[in-house]
C-alpha positions, 0 to 999 in steps of 0.5 A: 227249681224255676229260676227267677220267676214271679209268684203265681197267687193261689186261692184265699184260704183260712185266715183273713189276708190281704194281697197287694200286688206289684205295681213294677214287675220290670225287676227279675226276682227269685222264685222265694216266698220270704216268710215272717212273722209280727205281734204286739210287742214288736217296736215298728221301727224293727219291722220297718228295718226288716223290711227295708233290707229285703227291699236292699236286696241284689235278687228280690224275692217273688212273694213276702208273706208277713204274718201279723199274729193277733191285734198289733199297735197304729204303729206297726199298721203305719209301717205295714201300709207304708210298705204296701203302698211301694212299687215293688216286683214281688206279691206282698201278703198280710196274714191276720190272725184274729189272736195271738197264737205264738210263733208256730202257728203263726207261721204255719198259718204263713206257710199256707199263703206262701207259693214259692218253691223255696220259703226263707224265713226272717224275723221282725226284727232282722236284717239281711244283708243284700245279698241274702236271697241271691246266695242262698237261692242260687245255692239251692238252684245249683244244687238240686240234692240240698233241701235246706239251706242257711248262713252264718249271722252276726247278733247285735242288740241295741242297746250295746255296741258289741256284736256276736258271731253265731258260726256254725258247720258247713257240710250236711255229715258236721251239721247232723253230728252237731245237732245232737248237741245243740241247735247250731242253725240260725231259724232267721237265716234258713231257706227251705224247700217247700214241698219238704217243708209241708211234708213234714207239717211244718212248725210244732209248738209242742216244745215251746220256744225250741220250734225250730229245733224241733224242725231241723231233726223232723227234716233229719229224719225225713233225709233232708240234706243240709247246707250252712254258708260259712258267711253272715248273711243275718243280722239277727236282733238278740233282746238284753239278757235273752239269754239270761232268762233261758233258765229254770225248771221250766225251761229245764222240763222241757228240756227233757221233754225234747231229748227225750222224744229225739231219742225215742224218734231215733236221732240220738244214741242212749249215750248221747241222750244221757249226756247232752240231758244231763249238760243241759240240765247243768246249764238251765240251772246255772245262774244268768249271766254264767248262762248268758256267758255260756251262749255267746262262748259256744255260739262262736264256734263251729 
């Protein structure tokens, strides 16, 4: 892995984009290409703080790469340019997808304008903490036989004062075990090698709204190592009642759709396909707010 270096530009390609290049290169920053996504119904004022906080960081990135999915309102432009015009020692790219295509694709569109060794991932409407980027970057620089590593992350919503834990295993051996049951890594809060990123083609829409999921068994079975720091370095943005409207046949299906084809790509035992479908086929069909109630309870825990 370079250590600490600046973003090296690579050809345009694809999708309209737009570089704006430091104006200050003075500042030491990590060989990291932070990779998010925006569209329509983003409030400006969550990009901005997104934003915000990867300014706030104690070892800024080399790049960011901000893909804008489909048009997007004055508001979010303002903020866009707003950012742009700030001296900075990192690359700032805007993706621009002529429409609206959904998360997968817009970060595999992403993922083409990122040059960094190392891609994390942020949302439009998270926060890192300061330190974010030096821990996981420096984790990975010291250990050369880790491919994929994330943290533990703090869910607030807006409109409440409540905030929830999202913990998780820490070593690779609890992390496997724990996948075959639910998705304990937080999508937000992930560092990853790029060249086993590409490997493996990146983000499939195939099942919908479990992408990331998806993604962790593709890594698993391509023998990514996995590492989870037992710290909150996300603050992760959770919309009210999220969690409620996870239910229903259609959620259910498709469901069945990706345990089925984890099974049949060889992540989980027979048994383990018939009791997690069958838990989770209870769980889609409870109503909301036992569902929602459910989340919060399982999420607490490693």
């Amino acid at each position: 892995m370079h250590r600490n270096l600046p973003a090296q530009p690579e050809n345009e390609g694809g999708c309209a984009s737009g570089r704006h290049h430091a104006k200050s290169t003075a500042m030491v920053t990590a060989a990291v290409s932070v990779l998010i996504a925006t569209y329509m119904k983003e409030k400006a004022a969550n990009l901005a703080a997104c934003l915000d906080s990867l300014r706030a960081q104690t070892l800024p990135p080399a790049q960011i790469v901000l893909v804008v999915d489909g048009p997007i309102g004055a508001d979010q432009e303002q903020v866009i340019e707003g950012f742009a015009a700030i001296g900075s020692a990192w690359e700032f790219r805007v993706v621009r997808l002529s429409k609206n295509g959904g998360l997968a694709a817009a970060l595999n569109a992403g993922l083409t304008a990122c040059t960094m060794p190392v891609i994390m991932r942020m949302d439009s409407d998270d926060i890192c903490l300061p330190d974010r980027i030096e821990i996981e970057y420096r984790y990975l620089d010291a250990h050369p036989e880790v491919h994929i590593v994330a943290a533990w992350a703090e869910e607030f919503d807006d409109e409440s004062p409540a905030v929830r834990l999202r913990i998780a295993p820490t070593v690779h051996d609890a992390i496997i075990k724990a996948l075959r049951w639910r998705n304990v890594i937080v999508h937000q809060s992930v560092a990853v090698r790029a060249d086993l990123l590409r490997s493996v083609g990146g983000y499939s829409s195939r099942f919908g709204l479990l992408e990331d999921y998806d993604l962790w068994i593709r890594l698993a079975l391509a023998g990514a190592q996995f590492h989870i720091i037992p710290k909150v370095l996300v603050r992760a943005r959770a919309g009210a009642g999220l969690n409620e409207r996870r239910g229903g046949f259609r959620y259910l299906v498709n469901d069945v759709r990706f345990r089925t084809h984890v099974f049949r790509a060889g992540f989980l035992t027979l048994r383990e396909f018939l009791m997690v479908t069958t838990l989770y086929s209870g769980f889609r069909l409870i109503s909301g707010p036992m569902r929602s109630r459910l989340y919060s309870l399982v999420r607490s825990k490693p």
